[in-house]
N, CA, C and O atoms as a Tripos MOL2 file, in Angstrom:
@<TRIPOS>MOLECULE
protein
  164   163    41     0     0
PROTEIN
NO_CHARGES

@<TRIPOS>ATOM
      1 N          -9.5620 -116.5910  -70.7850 N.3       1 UNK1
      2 CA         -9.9470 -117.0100  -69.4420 C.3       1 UNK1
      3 C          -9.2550 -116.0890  -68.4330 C.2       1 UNK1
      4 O          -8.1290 -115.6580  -68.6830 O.2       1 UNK1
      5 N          -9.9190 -115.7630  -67.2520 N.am      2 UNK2
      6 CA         -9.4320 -114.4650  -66.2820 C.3       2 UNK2
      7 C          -8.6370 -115.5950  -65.5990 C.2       2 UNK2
      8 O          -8.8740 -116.8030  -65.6320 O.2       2 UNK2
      9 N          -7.7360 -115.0020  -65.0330 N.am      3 UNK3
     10 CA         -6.5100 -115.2010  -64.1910 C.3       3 UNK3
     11 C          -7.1190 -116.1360  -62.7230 C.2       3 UNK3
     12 O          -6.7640 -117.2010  -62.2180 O.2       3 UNK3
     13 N          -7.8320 -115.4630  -62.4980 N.am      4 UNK4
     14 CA         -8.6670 -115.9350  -61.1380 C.3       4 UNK4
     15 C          -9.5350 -117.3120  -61.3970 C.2       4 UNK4
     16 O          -9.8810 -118.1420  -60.5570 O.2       4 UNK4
     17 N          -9.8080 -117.3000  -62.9630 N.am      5 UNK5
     18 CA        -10.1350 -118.7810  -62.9000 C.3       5 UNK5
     19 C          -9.7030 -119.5220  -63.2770 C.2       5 UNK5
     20 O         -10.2940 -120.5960  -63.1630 O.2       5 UNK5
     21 N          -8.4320 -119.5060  -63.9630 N.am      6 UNK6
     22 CA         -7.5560 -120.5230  -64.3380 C.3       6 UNK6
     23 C          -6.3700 -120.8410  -63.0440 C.2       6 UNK6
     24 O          -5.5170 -121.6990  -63.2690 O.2       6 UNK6
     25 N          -6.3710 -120.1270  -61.7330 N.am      7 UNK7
     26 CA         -5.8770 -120.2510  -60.5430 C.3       7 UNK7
     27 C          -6.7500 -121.2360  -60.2000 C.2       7 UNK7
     28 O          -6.2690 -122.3690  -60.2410 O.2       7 UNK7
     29 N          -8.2410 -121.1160  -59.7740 N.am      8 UNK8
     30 CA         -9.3400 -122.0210  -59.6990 C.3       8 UNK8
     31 C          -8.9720 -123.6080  -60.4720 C.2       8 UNK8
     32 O          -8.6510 -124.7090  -60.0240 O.2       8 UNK8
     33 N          -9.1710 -123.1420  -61.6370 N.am      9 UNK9
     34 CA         -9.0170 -124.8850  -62.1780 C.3       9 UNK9
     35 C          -7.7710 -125.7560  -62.0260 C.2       9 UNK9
     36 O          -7.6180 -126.9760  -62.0660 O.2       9 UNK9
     37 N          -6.4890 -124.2020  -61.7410 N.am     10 UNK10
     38 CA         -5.5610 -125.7590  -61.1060 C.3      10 UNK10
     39 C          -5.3340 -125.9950  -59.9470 C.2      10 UNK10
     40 O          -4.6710 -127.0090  -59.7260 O.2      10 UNK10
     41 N          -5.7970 -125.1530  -58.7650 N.am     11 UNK11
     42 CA         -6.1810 -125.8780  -57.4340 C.3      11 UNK11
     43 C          -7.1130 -126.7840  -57.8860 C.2      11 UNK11
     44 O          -6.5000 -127.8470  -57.9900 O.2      11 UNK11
     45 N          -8.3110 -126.9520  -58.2270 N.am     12 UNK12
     46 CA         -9.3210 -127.8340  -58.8720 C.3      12 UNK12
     47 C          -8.7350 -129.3530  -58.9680 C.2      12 UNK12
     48 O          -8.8320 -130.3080  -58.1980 O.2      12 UNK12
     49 N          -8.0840 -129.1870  -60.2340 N.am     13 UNK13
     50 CA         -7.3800 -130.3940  -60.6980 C.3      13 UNK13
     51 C          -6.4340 -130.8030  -59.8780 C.2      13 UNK13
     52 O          -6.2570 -132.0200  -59.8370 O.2      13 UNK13
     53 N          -5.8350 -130.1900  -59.2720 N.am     14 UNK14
     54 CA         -4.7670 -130.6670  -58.2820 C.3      14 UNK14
     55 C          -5.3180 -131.1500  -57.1820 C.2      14 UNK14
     56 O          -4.5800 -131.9750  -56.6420 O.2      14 UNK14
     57 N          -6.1560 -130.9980  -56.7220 N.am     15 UNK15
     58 CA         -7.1360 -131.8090  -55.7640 C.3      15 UNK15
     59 C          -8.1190 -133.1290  -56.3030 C.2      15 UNK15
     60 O          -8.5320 -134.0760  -55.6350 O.2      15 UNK15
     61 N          -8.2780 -132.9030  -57.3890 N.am     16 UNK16
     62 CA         -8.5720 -134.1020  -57.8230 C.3      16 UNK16
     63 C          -8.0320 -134.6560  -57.9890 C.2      16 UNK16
     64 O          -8.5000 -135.7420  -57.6470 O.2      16 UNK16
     65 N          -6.4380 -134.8300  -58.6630 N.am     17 UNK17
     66 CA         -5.2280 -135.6160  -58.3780 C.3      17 UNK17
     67 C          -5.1260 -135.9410  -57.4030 C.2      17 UNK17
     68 O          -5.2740 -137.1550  -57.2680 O.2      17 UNK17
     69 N          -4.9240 -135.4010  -56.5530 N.am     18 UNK18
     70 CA         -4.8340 -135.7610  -55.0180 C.3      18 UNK18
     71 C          -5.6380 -136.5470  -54.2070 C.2      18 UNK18
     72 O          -5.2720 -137.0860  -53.1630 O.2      18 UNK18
     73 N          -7.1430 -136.6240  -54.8880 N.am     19 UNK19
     74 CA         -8.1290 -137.3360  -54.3040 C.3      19 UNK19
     75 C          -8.5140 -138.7150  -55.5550 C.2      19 UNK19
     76 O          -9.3430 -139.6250  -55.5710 O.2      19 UNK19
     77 N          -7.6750 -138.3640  -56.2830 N.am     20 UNK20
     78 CA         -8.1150 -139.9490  -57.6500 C.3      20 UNK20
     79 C          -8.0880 -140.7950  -57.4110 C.2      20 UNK20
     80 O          -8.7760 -141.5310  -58.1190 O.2      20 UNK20
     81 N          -7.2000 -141.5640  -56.0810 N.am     21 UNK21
     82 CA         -6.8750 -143.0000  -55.4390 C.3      21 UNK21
     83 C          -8.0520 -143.3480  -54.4840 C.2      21 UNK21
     84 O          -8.2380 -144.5390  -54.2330 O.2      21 UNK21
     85 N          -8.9890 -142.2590  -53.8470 N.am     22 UNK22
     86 CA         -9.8590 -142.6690  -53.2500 C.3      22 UNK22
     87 C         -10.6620 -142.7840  -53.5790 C.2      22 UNK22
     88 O         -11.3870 -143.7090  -53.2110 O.2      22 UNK22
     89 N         -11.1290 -141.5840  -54.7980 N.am     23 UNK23
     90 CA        -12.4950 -140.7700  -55.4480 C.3      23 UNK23
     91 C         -11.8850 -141.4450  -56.5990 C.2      23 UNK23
     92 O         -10.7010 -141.2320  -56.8580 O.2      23 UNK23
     93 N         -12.9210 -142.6050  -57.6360 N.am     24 UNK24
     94 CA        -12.6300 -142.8430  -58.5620 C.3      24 UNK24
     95 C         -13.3120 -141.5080  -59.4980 C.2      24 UNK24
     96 O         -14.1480 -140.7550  -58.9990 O.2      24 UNK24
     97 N         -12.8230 -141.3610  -60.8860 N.am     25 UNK25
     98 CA        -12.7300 -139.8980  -61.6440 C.3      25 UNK25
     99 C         -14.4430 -139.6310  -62.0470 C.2      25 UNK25
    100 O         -15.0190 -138.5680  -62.2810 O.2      25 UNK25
    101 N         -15.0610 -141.2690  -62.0140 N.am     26 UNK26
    102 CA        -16.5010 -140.8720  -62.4770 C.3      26 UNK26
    103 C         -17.1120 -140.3280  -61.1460 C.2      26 UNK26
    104 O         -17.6060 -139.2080  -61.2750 O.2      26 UNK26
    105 N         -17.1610 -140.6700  -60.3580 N.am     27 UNK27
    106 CA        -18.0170 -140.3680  -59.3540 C.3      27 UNK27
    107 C         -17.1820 -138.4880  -58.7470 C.2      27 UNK27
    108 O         -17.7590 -137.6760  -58.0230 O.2      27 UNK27
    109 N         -16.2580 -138.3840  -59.1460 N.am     28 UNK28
    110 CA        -16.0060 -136.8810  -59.1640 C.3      28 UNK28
    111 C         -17.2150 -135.9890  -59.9610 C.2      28 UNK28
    112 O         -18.0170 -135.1400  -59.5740 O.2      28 UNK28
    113 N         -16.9220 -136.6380  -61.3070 N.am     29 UNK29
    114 CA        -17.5640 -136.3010  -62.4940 C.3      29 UNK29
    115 C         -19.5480 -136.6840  -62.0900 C.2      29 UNK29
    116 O         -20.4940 -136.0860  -62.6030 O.2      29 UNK29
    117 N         -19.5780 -137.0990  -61.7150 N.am     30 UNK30
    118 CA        -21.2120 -137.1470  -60.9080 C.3      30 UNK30
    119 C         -21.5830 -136.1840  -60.0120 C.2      30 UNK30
    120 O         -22.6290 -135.5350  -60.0000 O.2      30 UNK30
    121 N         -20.4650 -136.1280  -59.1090 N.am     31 UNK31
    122 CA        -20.9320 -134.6090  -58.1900 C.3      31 UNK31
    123 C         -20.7500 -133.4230  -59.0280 C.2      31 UNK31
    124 O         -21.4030 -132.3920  -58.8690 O.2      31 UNK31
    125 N         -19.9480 -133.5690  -59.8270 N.am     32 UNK32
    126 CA        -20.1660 -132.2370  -60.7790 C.3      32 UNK32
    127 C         -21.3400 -131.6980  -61.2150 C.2      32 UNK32
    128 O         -21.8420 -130.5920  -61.0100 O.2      32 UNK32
    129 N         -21.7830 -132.8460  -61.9810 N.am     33 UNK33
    130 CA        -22.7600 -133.1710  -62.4160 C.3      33 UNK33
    131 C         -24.1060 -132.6390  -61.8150 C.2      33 UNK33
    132 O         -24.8000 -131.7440  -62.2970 O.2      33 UNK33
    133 N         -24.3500 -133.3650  -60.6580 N.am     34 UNK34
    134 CA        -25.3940 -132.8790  -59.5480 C.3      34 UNK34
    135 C         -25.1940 -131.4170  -59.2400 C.2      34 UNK34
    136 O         -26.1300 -130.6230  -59.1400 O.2      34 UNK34
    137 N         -23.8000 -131.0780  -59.0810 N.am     35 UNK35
    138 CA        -24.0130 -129.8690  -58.5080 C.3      35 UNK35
    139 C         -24.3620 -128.6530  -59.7050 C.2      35 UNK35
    140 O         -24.9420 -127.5840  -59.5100 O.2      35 UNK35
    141 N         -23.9640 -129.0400  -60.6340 N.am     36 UNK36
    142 CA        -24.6220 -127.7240  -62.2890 C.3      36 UNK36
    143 C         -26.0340 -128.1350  -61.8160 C.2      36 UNK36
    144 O         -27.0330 -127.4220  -61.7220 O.2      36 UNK36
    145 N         -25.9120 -129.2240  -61.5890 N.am     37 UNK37
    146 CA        -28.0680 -129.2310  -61.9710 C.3      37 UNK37
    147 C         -28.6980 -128.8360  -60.7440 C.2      37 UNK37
    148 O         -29.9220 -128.9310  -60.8270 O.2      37 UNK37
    149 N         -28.3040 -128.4450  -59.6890 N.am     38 UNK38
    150 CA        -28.6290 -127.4410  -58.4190 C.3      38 UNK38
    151 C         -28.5710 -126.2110  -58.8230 C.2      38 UNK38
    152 O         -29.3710 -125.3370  -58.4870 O.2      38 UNK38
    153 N         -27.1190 -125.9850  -59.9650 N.am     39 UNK39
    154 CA        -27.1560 -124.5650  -60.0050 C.3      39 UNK39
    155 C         -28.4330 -123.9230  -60.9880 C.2      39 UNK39
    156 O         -28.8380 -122.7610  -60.9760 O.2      39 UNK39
    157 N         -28.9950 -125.2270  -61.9570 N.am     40 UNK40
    158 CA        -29.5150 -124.8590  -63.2160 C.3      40 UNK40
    159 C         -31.4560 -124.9090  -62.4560 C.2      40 UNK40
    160 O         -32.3810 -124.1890  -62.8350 O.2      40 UNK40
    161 N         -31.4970 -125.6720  -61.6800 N.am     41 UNK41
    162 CA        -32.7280 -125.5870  -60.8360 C.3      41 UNK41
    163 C         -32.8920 -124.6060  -60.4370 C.2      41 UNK41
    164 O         -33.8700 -124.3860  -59.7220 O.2      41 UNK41
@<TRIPOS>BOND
     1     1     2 1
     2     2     3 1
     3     3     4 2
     4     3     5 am
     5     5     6 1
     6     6     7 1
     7     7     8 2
     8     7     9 am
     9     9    10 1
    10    10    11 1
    11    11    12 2
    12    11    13 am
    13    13    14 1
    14    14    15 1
    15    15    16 2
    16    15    17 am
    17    17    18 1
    18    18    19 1
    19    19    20 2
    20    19    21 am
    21    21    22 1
    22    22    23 1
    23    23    24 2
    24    23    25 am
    25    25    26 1
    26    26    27 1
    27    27    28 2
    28    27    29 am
    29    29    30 1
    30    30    31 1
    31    31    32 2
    32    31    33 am
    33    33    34 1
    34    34    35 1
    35    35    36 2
    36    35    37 am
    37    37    38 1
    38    38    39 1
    39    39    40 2
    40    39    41 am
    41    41    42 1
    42    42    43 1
    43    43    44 2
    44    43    45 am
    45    45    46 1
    46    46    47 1
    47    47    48 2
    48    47    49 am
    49    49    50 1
    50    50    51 1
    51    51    52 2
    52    51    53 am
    53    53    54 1
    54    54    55 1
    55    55    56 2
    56    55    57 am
    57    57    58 1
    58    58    59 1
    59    59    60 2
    60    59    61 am
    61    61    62 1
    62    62    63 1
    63    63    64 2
    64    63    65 am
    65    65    66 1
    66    66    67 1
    67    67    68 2
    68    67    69 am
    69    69    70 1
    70    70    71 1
    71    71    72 2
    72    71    73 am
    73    73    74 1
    74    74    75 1
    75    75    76 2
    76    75    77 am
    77    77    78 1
    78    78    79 1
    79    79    80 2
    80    79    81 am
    81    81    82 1
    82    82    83 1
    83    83    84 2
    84    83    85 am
    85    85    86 1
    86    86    87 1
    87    87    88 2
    88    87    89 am
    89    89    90 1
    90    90    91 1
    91    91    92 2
    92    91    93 am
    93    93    94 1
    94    94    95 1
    95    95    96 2
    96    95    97 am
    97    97    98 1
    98    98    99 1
    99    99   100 2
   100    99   101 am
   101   101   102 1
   102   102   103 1
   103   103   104 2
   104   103   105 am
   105   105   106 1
   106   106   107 1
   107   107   108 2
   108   107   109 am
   109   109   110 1
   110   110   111 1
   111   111   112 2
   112   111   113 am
   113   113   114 1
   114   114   115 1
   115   115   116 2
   116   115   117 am
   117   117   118 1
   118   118   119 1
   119   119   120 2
   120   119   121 am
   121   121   122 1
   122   122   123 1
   123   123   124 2
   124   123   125 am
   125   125   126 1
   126   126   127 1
   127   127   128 2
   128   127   129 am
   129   129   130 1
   130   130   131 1
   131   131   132 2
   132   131   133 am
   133   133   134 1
   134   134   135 1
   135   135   136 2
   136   135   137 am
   137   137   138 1
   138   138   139 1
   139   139   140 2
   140   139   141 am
   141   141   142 1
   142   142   143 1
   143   143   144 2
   144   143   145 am
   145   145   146 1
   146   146   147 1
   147   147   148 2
   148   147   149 am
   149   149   150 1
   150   150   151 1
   151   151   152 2
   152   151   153 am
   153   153   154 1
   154   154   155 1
   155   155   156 2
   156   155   157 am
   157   157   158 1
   158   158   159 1
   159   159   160 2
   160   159   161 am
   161   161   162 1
   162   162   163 1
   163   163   164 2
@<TRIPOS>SUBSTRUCTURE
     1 UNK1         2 RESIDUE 1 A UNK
     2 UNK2         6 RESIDUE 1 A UNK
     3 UNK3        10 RESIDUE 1 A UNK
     4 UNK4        14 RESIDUE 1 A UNK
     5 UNK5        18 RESIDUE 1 A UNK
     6 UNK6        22 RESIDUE 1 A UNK
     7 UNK7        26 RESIDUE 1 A UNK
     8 UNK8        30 RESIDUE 1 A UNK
     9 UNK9        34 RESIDUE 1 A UNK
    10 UNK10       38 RESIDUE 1 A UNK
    11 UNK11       42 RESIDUE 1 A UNK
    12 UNK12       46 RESIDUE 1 A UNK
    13 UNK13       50 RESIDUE 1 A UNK
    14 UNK14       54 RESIDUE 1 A UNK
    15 UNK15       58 RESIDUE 1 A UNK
    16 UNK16       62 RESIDUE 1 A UNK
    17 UNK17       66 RESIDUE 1 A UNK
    18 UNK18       70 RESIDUE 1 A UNK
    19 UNK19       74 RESIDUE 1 A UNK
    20 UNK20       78 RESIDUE 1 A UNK
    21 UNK21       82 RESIDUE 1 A UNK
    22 UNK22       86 RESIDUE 1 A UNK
    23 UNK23       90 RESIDUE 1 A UNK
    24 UNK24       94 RESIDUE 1 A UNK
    25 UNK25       98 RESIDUE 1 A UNK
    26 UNK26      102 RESIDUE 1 A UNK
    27 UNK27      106 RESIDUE 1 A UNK
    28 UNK28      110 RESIDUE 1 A UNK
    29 UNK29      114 RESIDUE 1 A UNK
    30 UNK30      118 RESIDUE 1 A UNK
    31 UNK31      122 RESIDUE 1 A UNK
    32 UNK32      126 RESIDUE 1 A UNK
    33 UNK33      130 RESIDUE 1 A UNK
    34 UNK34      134 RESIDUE 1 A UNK
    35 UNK35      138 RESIDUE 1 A UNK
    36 UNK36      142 RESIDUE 1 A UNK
    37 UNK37      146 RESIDUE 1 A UNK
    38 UNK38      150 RESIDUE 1 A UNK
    39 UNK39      154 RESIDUE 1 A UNK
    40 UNK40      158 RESIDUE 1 A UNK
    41 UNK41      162 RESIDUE 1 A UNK
């Protein structure tokens, strides 16, 4: 994995930590979701 994206996934995750008390983890995992299938459209 390049450097630049494993910088990526732990700002990533660290914002999702940061947002887990508001944003329960599925509905993270749903916009994910939606957003691959924008990219895959």
């Amino acid at each position: 994995m390049s450097s630049s994206m494993k910088d990526f996934l732990d700002k990533f995750f660290d914002l999702c930590r940061e947002y887990q008390e508001e944003i329960p983890p599925q509905k993270m995992a749903e916009v994910l979701r939606d957003y691959a299938d924008r990219l895959d459209g």
